[in-house]
GUDREN-149205 format. One line per 4 residues: their letters; for each residue z, y, x of C-alpha. Coordinates in steps of 0.02 Angstrom, whole numbers, always signed. Layout:
<rs>
a = Z/Y/X | ...
</rs>
This chain:
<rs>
xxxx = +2221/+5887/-4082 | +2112/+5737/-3978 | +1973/+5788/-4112 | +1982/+5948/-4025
xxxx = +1961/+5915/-3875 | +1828/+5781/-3889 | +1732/+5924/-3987 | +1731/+6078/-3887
xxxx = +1632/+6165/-4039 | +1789/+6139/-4171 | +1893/+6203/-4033 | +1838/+6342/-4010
xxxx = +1820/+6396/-4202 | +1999/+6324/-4231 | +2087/+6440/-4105 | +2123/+6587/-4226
xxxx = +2226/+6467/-4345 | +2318/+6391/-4203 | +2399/+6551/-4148 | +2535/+6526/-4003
xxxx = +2495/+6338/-3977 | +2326/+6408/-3911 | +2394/+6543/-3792 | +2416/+6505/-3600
xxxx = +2595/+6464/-3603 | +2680/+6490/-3422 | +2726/+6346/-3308 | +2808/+6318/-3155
xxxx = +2791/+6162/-3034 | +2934/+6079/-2949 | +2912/+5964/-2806 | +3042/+5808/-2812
xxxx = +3021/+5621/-2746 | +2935/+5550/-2848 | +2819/+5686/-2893 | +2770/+5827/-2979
xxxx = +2892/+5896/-3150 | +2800/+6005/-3247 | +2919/+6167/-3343 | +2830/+6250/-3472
xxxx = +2925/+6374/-3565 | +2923/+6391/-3751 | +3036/+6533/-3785 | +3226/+6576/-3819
xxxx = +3323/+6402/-3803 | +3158/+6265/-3810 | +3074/+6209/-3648 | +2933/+6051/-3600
xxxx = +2964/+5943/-3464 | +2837/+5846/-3404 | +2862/+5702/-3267 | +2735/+5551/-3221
xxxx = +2681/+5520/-3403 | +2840/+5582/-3497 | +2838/+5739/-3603 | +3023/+5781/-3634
xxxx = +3066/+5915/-3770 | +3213/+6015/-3785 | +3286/+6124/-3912 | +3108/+6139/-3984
xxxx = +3112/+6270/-4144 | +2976/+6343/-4219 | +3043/+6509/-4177 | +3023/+6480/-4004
xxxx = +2827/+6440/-4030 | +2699/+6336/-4149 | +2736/+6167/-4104 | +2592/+6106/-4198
xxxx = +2473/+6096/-4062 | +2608/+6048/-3930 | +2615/+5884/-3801 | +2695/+5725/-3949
xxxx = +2864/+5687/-3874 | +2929/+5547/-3748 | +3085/+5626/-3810 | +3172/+5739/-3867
xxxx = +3361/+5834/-3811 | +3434/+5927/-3947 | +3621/+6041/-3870 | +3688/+6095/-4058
xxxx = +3659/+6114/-4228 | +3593/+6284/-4237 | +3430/+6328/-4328 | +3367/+6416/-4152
xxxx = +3393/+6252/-4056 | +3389/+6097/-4224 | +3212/+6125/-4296 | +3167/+6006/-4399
xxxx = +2990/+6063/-4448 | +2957/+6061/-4260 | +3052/+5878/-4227 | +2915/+5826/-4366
xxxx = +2766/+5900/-4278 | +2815/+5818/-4118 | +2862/+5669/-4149 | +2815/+5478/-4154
xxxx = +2870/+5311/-4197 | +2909/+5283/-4009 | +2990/+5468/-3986 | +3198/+5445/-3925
xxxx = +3282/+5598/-3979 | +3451/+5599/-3883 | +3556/+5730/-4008 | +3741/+5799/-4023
xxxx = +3864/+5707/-4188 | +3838/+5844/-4279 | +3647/+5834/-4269 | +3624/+5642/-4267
xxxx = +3708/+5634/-4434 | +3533/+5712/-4493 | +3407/+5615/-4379 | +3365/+5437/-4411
xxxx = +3397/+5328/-4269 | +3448/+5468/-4134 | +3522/+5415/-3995 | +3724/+5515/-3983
xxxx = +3790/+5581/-3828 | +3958/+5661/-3838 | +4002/+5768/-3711 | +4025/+5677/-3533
xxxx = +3959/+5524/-3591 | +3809/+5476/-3464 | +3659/+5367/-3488 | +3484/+5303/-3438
xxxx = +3340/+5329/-3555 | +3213/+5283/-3500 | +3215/+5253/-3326 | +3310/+5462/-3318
xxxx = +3503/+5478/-3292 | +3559/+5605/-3416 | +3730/+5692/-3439 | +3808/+5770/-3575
xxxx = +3898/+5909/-3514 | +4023/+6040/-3630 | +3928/+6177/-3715 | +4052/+6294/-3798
xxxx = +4147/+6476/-3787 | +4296/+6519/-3715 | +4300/+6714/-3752 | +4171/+6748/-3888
xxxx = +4234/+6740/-4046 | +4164/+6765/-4245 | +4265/+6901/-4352 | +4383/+6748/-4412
xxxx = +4427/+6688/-4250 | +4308/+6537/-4250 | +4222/+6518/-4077 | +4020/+6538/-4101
xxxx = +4000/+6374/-4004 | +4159/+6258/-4058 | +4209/+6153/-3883 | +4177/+5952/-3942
xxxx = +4012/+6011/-4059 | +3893/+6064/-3924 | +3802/+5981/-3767 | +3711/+6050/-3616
xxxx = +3627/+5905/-3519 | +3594/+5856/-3358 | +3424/+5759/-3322 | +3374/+5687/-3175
xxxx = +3194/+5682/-3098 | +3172/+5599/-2943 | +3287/+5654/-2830 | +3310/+5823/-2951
xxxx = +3452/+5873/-3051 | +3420/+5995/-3205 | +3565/+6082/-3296 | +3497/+6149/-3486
xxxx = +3674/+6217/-3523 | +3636/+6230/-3717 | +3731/+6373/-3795 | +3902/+6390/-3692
xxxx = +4006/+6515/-3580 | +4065/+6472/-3385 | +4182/+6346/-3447 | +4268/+6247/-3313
xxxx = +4164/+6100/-3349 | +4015/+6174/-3308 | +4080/+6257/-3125 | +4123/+6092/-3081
xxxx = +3951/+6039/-3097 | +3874/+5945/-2918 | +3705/+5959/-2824 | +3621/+6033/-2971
xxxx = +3446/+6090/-2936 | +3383/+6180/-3061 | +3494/+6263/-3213 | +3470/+6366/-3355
xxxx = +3584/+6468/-3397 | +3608/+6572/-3577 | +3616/+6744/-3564 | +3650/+6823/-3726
xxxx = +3810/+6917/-3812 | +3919/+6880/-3927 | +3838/+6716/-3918 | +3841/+6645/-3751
xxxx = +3852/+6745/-3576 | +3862/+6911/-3496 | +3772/+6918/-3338 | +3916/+6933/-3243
xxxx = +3979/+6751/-3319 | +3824/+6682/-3273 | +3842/+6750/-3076 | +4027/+6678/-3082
xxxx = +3956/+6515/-3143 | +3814/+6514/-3021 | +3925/+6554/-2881 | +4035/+6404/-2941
xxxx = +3902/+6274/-2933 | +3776/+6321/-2840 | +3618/+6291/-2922 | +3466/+6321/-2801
xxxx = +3356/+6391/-2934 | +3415/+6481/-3084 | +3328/+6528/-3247 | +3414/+6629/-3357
xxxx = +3363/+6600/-3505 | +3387/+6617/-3706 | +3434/+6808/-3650 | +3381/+6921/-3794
xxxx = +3386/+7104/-3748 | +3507/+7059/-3618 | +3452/+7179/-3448 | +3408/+7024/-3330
xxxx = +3410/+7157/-3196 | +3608/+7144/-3162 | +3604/+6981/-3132 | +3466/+6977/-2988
xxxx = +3558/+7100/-2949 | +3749/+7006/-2945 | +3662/+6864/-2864 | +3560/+6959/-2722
xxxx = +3669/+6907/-2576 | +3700/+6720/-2635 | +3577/+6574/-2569 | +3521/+6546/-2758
xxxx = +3336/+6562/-2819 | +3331/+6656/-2985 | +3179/+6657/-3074 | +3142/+6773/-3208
xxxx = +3020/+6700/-3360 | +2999/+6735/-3528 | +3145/+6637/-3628 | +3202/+6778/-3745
</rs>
């Protein structure tokens, strides 16, 4: 990709092969303490953050988007094991020798040299606090009784930039852990049945902790309506983007 851009030309005829890498993808700009952080959304479960000179991946999947052309990673947060969220044709497109990819058990077993965070353990990486918070159901169940999300298997995580706290809740329902959640800033939230959350569990966890902005997110055909709609009266930003 730096060939590219040091030869506008090539650029220009290489934009048909690069497909979605090449499109505008949407960003939003938070303000925190220490400076500008940088969302960019993928699609479905994978997000970019970018913060001073860090480019922080997570969940990237090739379903979400062609990662070929994408920022290399600073590193990398992976919640579960799922093909939708554990990629790894886009882990190899992003990454480099210096790349930490912070990873469930489950998934570190397949990823050389990961760094493992079971759920509540807490770390810093990289000058960033990170939590590993629960990611599992309580009511959602497969036709043999097995939850979709196992509770030990899965992680959301909390990062923190500046003086900003972000909740990516990974694949999970409003499980106790995650209403007991503190001066979170910015969450997302899943949104999609039988898999995660109705919009009405993602209100009640809202209301729980508070978040002041809320992206739903990873929602499918879910109608995003009802919960702008559950959440019209409470003092919580929710901001609608294209994470289906």
């Amino acid at each position: 990709m730096k060939g590219i851009y040091l030869l506008p030309g090539i650029f220009i005829l290489l934009l048909p092969l690069s497909g979605f890498a090449a499109k505008d993808l949407k960003k939003d700009v938070v303000q925190t303490s220490k400076g500008e952080l940088e969302i960019t959304f993928i699609g479905h479960g994978s997000l970019i953050f970018t913060f001073g000179l860090k480019t922080i991946h997570v969940d990237p999947a090739t379903m979400a988007g062609d990662y070929s052309g994408l920022p290399k990673a600073d590193m990398i947060f992976i919640t579960h094991e799922h093909g939708d969220h554990f990629d790894q044709k886009a882990l190899e497109q992003i990454t480099t020798p210096r790349t930490s990819v912070v990873a469930t058990p489950i998934v570190a077993r397949q990823i050389k040299n990961s760094i493992v965070m079971k759920n509540g353990d807490a770390l810093i990486l990289e000058g960033f606090e990170v939590e590993a918070v629960p990611a599992y159901n309580l009511v959602n169940f497969r036709s043999d009784g097995t939850p979709y999300h196992p509770k030990g298997t899965g992680n959301g995580y909390v990062i923190t930039f500046g003086d900003k706290r972000v909740y990516v809740a990974g694949d999970t329902e409003n499980i106790p852990e995650m209403k007991q959640l503190k001066n979170i800033d910015i969450a997302f939230l899943p949104m999609n049945l039988p898999y995660t959350m109705t919009p009405e569990m993602v209100a009640d966890a809202a209301r729980a902790f508070k978040p002041k902005i809320l992206y739903p997110y990873h929602y499918g055909d879910t109608d995003i309506s009802k919960l702008v709609d559950l959440l019209k009266n409470e003092k919580i930003e929710v901001r609608i983007r294209d994470m289906k």
